[in-house]
C-alpha positions as CSV (number, residue, x, y, z in Angstrom):
1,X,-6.3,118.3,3.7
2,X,-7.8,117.1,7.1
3,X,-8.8,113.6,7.1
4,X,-10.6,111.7,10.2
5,X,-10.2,107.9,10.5
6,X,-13.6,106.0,12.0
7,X,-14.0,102.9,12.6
8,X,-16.0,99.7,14.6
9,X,-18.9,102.1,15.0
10,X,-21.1,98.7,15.6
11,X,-24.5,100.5,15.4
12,X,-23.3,103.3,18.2
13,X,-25.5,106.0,16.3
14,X,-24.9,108.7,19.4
15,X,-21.1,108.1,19.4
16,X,-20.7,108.5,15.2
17,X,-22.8,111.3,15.3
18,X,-20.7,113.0,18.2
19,X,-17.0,112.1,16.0
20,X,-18.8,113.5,12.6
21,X,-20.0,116.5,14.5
22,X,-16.6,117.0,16.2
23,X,-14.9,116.4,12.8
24,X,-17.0,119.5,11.0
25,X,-15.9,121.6,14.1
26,X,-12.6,120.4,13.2
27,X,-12.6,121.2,9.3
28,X,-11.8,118.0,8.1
29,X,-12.2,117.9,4.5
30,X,-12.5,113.9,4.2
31,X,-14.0,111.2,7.0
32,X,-12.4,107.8,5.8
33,X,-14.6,104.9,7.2
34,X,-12.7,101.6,7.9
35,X,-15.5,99.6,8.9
36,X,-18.1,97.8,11.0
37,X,-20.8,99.6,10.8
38,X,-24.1,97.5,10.6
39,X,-25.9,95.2,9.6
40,X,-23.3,94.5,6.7
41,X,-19.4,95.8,6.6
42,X,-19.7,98.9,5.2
43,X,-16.6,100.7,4.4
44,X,-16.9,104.1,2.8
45,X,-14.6,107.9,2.1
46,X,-16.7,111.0,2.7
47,X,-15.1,113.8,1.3
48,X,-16.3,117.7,1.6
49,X,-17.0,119.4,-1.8
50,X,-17.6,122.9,-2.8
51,X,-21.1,120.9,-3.2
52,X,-21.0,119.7,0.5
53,X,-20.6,115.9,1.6
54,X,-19.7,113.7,-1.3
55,X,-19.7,109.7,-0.3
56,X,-18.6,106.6,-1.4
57,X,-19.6,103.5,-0.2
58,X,-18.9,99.4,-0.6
59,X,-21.4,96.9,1.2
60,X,-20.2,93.5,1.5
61,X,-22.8,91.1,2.4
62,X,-22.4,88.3,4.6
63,X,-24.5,85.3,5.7
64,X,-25.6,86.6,9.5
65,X,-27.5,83.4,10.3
66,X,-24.8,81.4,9.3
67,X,-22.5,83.1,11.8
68,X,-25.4,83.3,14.4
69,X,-25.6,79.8,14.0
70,X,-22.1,79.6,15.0
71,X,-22.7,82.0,17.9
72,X,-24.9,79.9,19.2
73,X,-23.0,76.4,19.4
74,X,-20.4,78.6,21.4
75,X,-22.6,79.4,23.8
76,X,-22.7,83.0,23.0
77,X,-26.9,83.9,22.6
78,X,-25.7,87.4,22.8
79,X,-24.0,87.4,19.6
80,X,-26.4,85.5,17.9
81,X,-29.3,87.9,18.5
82,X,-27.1,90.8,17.6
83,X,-26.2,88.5,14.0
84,X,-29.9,88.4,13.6
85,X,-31.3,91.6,14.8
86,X,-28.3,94.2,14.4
87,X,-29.2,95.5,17.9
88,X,-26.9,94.7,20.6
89,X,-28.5,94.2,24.2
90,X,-27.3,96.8,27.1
């Protein structure tokens, strides 16, 4: 079995779809996802069937304006609008 490892994908839609594209080329049979991915921490195993993709996913909420609140006393504006938005300024 071939199993990819992502992780801290952080909204980068044109890098994960480059990694899950280069793991079919590949032939991994599961993609194991260890995190980060937006706007909650989403942590999921996508496994290939005779069926194709199969997935399984966990969301686990947190309060964003709460820690864009704390952002934002440390100075950081950035962070905060990326807490509140899910989009990350270039």
């Amino acid at each position: 079995m071939r199993i990819a490892l992502l992780s801290d994908i952080h909204g980068n839609l044109l890098a994960l779809e480059a990694v899950v594209a280069d793991a079919r080329r590949r032939g991994v049979d599961q993609i194991v996802n260890l995190g980060d991915i937006p706007p909650d921490a989403r942590y999921a195993i996508v496994e290939r069937t005779a069926q194709g993709w199969l997935t399984e996913s966990i969301s686990v909420p947190y309060d964003h304006e709460a820690m864009a609140r704390i952002a934002s006393r440390n100075g950081r504006e950035d962070w905060a609008r990326w807490l509140r938005t899910g989009w990350a300024d270039a």
